[in-house]
C-alpha positions as CSV (number, residue, x, y, z in Angstrom):
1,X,35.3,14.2,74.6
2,X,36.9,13.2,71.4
3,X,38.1,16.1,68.9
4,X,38.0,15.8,64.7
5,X,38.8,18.9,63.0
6,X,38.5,21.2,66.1
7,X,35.0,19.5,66.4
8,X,33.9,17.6,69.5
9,X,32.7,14.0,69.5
10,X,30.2,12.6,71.4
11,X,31.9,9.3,73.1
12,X,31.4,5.9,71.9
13,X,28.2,4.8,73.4
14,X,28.2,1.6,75.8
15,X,25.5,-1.0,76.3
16,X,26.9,-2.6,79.3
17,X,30.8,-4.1,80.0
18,X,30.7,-7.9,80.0
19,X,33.4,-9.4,82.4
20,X,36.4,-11.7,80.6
21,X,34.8,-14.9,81.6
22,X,31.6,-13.9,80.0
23,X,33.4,-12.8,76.9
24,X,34.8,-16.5,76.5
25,X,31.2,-18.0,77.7
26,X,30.0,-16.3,74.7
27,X,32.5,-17.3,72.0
28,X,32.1,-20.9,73.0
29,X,28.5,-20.4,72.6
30,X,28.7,-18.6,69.0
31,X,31.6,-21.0,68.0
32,X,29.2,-23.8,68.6
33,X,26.3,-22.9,67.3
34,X,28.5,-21.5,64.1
35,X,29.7,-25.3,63.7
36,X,26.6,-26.8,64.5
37,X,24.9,-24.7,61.7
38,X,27.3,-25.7,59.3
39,X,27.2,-29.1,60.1
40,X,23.2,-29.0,60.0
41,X,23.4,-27.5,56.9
42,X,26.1,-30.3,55.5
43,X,24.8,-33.4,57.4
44,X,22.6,-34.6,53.9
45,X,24.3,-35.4,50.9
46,X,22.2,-34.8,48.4
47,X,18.9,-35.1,50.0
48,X,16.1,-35.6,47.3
49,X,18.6,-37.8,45.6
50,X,21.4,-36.8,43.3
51,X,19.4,-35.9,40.7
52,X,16.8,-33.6,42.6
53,X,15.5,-30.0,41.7
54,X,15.9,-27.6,39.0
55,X,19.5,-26.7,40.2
56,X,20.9,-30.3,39.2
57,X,18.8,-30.1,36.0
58,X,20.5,-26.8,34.7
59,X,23.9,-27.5,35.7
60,X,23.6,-31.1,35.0
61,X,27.2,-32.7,33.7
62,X,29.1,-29.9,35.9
63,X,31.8,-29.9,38.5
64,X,33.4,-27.7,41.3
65,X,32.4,-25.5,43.6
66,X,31.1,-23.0,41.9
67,X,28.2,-25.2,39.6
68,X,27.0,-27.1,43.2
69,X,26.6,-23.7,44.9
70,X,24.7,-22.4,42.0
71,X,22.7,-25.6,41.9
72,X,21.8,-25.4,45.4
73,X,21.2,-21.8,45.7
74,X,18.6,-22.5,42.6
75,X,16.9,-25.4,44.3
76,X,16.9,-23.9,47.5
77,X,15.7,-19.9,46.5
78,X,12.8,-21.2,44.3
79,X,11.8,-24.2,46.9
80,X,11.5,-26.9,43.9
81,X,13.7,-29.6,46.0
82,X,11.1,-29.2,48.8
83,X,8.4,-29.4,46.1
84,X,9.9,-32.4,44.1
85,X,10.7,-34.3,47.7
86,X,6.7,-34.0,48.6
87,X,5.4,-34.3,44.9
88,X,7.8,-36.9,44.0
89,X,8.6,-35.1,40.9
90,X,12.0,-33.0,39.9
91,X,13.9,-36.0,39.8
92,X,13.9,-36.2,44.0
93,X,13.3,-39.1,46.0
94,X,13.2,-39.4,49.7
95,X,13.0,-43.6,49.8
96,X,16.8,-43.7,50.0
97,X,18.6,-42.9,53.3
98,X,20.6,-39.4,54.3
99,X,24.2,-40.0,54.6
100,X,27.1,-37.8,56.5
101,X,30.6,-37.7,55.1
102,X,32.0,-35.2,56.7
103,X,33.6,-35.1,61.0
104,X,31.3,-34.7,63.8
105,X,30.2,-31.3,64.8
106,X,32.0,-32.0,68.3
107,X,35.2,-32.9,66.7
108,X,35.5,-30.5,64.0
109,X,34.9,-27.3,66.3
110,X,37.3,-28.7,69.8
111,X,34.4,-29.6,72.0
112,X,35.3,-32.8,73.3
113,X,37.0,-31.7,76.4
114,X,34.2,-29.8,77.4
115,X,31.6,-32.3,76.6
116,X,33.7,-34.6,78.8
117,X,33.8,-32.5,82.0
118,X,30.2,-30.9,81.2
119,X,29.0,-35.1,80.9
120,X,30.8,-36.0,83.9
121,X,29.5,-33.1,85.7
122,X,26.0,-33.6,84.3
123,X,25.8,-30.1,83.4
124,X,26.8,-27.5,81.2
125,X,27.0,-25.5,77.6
126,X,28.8,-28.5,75.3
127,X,26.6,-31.0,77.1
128,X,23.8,-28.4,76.8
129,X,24.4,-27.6,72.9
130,X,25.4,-31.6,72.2
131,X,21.4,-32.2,73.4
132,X,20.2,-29.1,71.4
133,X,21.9,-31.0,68.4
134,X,20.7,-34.4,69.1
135,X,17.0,-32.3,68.9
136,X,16.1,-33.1,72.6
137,X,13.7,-31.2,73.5
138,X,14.0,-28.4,76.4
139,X,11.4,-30.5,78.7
140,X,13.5,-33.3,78.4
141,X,17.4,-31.8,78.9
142,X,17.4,-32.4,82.3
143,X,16.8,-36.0,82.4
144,X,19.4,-35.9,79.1
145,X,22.1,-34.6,81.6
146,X,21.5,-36.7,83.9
147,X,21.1,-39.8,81.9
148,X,24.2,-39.3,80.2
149,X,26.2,-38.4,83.8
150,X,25.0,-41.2,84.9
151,X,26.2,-43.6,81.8
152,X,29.4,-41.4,81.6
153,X,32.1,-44.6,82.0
154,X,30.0,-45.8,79.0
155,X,30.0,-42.7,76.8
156,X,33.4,-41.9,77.0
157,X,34.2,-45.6,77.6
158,X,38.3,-45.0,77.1
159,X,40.8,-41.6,77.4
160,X,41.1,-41.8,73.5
161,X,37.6,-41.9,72.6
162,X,36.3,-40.8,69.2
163,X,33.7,-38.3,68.6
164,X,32.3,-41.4,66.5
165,X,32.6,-43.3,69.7
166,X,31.4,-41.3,71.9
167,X,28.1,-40.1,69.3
168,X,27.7,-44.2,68.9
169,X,27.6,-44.6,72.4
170,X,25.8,-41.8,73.3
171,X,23.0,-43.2,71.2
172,X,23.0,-46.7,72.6
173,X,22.4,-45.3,76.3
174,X,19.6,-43.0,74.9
175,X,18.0,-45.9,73.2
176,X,17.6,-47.8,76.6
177,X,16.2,-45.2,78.3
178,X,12.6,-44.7,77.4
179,X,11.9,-40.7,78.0
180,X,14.9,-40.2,75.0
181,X,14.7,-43.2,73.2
182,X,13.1,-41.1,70.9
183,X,16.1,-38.9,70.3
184,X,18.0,-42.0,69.5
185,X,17.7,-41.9,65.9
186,X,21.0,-42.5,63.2
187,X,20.3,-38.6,61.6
């Protein structure tokens, strides 16, 4: 028992002790879905256009941080962008294509290594997360690992491959096959 003030304390309730290995299981997990999110979230530059929504109407002329998070926290609270996307209206457009400036997910958040060994093995959380990125579906993850074990030399086709590289490549062996060629797309 725990004392405060001559009081007793109950003790600190626990749900259940997770070993050290699960503990790190689970921060690899959360740390890649964290960066995955974020990348999600950052993969379009300004879809709808540049000039879509309400939110690039009222802070139109304006720079920083501050006047883009306002803008999109006004398009995206009051749905407009959506609106003007389907519509065609609010200045949005969806002719032109989405484009990615920023690093791969992969890259960014130290998952390489473990994508390598997870590919080679043709199992495991990176390669299992790297599908869930590439939106292949749960029936189809299987054949995803073992597609991708079994075009591993071609994946990861040096020691110093890029996350580029590797994505590119990725792609091009999912294109050939024809259960994922349909998660072969340039998102």
């Amino acid at each position: 028992m725990l004392f405060r003030a001559g009081k007793e304390l109950p003790e600190p309730l626990t749900i259940g002790k997770s070993t050290k290995k699960e503990n790190e299981a689970m921060k690899r997990i959360l740390l890649g879905t964290l960066f995955t999110a974020i990348s999600i979230n950052a993969m379009a530059e300004a879809p709808g256009g540049p000039n879509c929504g309400w939110g690039n109407m009222l802070f139109e002329g304006q720079r920083g941080t501050p006047a883009h998070f306002l803008a999109s926290t006004t398009n995206g609270t009051s749905g407009n962008a959506t609106f003007g996307m389907t519509s065609g209206t609010n200045g949005c457009s969806t002719k032109a294509s989405l484009t990615y400036g920023g690093k791969s997910w992969f890259a960014m958040n130290g998952m390489m290594n473990e994508l390598s060994e997870d590919m080679a093995q043709g199992q495991g959380e990176a390669l299992t997360t790297y599908a869930v990125v590439l939106g292949v579906a749960p029936e189809d993850r299987a054949h995803f690992a073992a597609v991708t074990h079994q075009h591993f030399g071609e994946i990861f086709n040096s020691a110093d491959a890029t996350a580029e590289t590797v994505h590119n490549n990725t792609l091009a062996v999912l294109k050939s096959d024809p259960q994922l060629a349909k998660y072969a797309t340039e998102a």
